[in-house]
Backbone as a printed PyTorch tensor [residue, N CA C, xyz], in Angstrom:
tensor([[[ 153.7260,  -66.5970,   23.7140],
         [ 154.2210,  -66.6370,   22.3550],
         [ 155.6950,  -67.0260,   22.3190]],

        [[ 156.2560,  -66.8850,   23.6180],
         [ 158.1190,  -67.1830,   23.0880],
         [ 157.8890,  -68.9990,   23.3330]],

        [[ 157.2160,  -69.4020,   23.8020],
         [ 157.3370,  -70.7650,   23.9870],
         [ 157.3710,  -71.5570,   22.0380]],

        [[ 156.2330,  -70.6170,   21.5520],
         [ 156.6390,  -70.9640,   20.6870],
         [ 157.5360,  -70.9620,   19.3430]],

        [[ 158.2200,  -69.8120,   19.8340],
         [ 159.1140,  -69.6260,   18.9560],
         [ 160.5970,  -70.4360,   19.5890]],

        [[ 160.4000,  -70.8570,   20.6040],
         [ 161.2940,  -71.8570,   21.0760],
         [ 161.1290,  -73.4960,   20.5870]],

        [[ 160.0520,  -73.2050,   20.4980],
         [ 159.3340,  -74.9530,   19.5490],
         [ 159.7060,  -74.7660,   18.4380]],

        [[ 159.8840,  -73.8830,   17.7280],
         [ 160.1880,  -73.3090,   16.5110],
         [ 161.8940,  -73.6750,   16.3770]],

        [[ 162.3740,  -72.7760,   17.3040],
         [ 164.0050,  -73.4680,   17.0630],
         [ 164.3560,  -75.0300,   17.2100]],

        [[ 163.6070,  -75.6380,   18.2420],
         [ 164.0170,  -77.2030,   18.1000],
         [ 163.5860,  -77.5880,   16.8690]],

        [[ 162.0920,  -77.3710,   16.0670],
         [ 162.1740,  -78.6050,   15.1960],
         [ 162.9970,  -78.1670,   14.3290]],

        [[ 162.9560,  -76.8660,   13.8030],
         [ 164.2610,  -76.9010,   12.7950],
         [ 165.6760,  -76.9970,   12.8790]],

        [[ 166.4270,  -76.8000,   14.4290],
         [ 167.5290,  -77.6850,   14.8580],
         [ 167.6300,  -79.0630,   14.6900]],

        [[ 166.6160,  -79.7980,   14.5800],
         [ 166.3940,  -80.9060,   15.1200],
         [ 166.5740,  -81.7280,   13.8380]],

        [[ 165.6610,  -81.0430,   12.3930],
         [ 165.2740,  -81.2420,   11.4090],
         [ 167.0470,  -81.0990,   10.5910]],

        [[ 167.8810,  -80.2930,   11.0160],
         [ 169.1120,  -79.8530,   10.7420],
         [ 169.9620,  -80.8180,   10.9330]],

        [[ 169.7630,  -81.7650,   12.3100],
         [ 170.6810,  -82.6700,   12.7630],
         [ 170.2920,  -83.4680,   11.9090]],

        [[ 168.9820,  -83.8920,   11.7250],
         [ 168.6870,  -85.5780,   11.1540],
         [ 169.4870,  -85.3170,    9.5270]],

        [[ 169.0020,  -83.7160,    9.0460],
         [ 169.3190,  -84.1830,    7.5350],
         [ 171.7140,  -84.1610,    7.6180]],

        [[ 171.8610,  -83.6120,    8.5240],
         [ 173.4890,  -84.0290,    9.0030],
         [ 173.8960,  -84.9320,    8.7140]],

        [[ 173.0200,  -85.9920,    9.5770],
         [ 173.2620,  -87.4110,    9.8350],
         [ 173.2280,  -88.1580,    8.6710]],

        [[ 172.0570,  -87.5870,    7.9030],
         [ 171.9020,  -88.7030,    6.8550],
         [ 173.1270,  -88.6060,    5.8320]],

        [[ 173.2110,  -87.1610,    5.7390],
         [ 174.5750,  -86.8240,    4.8640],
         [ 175.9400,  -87.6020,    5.0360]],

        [[ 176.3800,  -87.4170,    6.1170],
         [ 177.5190,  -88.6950,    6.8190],
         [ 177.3170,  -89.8850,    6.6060]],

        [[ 175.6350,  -90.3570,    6.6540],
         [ 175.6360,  -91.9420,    6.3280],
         [ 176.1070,  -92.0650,    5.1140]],

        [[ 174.9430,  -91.1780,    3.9210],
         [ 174.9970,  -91.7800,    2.8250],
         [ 176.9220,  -91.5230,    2.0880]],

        [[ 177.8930,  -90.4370,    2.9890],
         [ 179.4570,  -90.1620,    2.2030],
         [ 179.9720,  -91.8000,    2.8830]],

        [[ 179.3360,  -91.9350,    4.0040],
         [ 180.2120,  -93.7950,    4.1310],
         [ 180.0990,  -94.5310,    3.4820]],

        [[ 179.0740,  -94.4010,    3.0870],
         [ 178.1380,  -95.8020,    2.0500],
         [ 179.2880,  -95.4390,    0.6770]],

        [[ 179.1480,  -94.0330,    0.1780],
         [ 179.7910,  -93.9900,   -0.8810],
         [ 180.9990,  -94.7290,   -0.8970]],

        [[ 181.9430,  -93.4310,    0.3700],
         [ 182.9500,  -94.1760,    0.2040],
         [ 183.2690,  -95.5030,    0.2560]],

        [[ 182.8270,  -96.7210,    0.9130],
         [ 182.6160,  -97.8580,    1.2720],
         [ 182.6420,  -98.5900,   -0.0650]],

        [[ 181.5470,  -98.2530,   -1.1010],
         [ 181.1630,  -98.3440,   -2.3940],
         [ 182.3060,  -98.3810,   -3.4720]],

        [[ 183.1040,  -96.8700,   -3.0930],
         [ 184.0860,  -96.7770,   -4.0190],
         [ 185.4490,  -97.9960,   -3.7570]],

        [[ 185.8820,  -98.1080,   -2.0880],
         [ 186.8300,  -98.3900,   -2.2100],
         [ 186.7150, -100.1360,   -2.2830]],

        [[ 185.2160,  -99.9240,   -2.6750],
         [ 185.1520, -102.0220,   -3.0010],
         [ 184.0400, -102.5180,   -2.0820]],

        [[ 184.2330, -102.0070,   -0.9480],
         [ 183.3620, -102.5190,    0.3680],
         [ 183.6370, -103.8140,    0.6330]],

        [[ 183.8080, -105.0370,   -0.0730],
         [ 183.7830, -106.5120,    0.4240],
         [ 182.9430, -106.9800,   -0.3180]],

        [[ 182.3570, -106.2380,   -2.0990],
         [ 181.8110, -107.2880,   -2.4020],
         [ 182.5070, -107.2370,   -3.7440]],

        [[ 181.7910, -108.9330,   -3.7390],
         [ 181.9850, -109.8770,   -4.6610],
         [ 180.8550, -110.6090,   -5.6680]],

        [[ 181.5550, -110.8570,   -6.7250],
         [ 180.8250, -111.3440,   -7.9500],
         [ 181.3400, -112.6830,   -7.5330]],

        [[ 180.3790, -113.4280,   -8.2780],
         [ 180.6540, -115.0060,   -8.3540],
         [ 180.3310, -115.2180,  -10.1180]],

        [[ 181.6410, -115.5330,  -10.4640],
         [ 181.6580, -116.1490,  -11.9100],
         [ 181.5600, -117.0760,  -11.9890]],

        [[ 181.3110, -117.4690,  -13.6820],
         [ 180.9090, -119.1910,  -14.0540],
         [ 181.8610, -119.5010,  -14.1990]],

        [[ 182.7000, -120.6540,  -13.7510],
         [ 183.7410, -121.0900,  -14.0580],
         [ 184.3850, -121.4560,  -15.2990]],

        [[ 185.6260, -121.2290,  -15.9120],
         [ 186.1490, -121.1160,  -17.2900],
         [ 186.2570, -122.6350,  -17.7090]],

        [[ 186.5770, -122.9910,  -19.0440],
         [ 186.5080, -124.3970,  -19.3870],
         [ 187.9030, -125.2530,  -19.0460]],

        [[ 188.8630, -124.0550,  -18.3790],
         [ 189.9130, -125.0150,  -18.2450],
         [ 189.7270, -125.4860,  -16.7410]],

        [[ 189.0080, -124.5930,  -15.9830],
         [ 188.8150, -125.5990,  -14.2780],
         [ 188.0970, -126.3190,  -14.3810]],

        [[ 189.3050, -127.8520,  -13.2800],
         [ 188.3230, -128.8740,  -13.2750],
         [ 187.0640, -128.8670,  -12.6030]],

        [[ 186.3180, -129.5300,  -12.8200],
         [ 184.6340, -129.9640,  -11.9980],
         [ 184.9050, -130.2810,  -10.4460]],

        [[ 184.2440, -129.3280,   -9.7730],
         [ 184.5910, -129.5180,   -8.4080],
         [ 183.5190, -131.0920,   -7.5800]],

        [[ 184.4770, -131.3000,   -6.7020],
         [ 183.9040, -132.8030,   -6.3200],
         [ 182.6980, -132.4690,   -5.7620]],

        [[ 182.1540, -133.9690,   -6.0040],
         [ 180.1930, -134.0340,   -5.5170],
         [ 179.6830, -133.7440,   -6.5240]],

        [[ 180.2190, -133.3480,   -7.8590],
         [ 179.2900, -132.8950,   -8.8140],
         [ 178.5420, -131.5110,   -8.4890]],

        [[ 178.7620, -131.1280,   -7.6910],
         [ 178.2100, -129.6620,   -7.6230],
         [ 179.0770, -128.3230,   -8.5310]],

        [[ 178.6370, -127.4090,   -9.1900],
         [ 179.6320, -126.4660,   -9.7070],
         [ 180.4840, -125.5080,   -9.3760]],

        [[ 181.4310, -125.5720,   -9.4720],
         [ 182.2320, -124.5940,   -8.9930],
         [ 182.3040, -122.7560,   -9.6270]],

        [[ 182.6820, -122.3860,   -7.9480],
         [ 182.2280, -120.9750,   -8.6440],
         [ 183.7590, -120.3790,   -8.5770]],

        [[ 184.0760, -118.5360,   -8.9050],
         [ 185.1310, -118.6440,   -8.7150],
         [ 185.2790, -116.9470,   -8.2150]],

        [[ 185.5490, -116.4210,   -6.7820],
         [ 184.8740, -115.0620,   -6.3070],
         [ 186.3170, -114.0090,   -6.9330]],

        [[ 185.3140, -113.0240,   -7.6080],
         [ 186.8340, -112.2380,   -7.7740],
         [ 185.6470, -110.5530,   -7.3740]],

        [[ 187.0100, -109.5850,   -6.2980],
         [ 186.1960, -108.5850,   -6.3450],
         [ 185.2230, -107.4820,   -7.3620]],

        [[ 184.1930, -107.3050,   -7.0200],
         [ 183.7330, -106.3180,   -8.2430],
         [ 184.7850, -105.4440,   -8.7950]],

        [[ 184.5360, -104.9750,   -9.9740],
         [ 185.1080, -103.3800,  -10.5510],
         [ 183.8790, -102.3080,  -10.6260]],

        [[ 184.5380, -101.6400,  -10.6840],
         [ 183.1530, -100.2370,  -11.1590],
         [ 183.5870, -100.3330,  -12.9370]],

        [[ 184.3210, -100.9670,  -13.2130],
         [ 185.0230, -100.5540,  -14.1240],
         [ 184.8590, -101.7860,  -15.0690]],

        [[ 183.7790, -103.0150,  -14.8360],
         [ 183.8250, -104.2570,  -15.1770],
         [ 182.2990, -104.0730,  -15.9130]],

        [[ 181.7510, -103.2310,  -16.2880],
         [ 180.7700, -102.7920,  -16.8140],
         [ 180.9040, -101.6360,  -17.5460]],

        [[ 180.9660, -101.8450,  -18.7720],
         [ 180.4710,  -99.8680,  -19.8590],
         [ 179.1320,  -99.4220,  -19.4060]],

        [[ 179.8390,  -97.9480,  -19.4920],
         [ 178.1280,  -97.1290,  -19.2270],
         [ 177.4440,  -97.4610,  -20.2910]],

        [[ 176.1710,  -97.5390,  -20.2670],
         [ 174.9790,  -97.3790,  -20.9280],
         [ 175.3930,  -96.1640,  -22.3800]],

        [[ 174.8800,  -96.3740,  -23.1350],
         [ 175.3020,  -96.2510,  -24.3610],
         [ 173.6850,  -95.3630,  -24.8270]],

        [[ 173.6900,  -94.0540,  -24.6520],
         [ 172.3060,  -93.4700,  -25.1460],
         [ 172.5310,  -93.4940,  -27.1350]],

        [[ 171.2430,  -93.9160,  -27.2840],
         [ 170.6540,  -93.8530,  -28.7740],
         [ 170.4920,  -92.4750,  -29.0770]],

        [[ 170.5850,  -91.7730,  -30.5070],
         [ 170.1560,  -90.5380,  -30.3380],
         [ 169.1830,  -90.9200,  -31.9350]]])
């Protein structure tokens, strides 16, 4: 019987580490998230830039905001 109450402490040690881990992933991701991470929007270009050569359209990268969108607006 102690064998299994020793099986008993690993999986829920074990079960302890993984949900750890995930916790740390998902505060990087956040933070990562908050402080911008590296991404970018691609806008339509305004009417005063010229037409980029080849005739293809030009785009123009500016970093996201969190702040470049209003929240959702509930109806009551």
């Amino acid at each position: 019987m102690n064998g299994y109450v020793e099986a008993g402490y690993v999986v829920g040690l074990g079960t302890l580490a993984g949900y750890a881990a995930s916790l740390v992933a998902r505060e990087r991701s956040a933070r990562r998230r908050l402080a911008g991470g590296g991404v970018r929007q691609v806008a339509a270009p305004s009417a005063s830039e010229s037409p980029a050569p080849g005739g293809e359209p030009s785009t123009v990268e500016r970093p996201a905001s969190p702040a470049a969108a209003p929240p959702p607006r509930h109806r009551r």
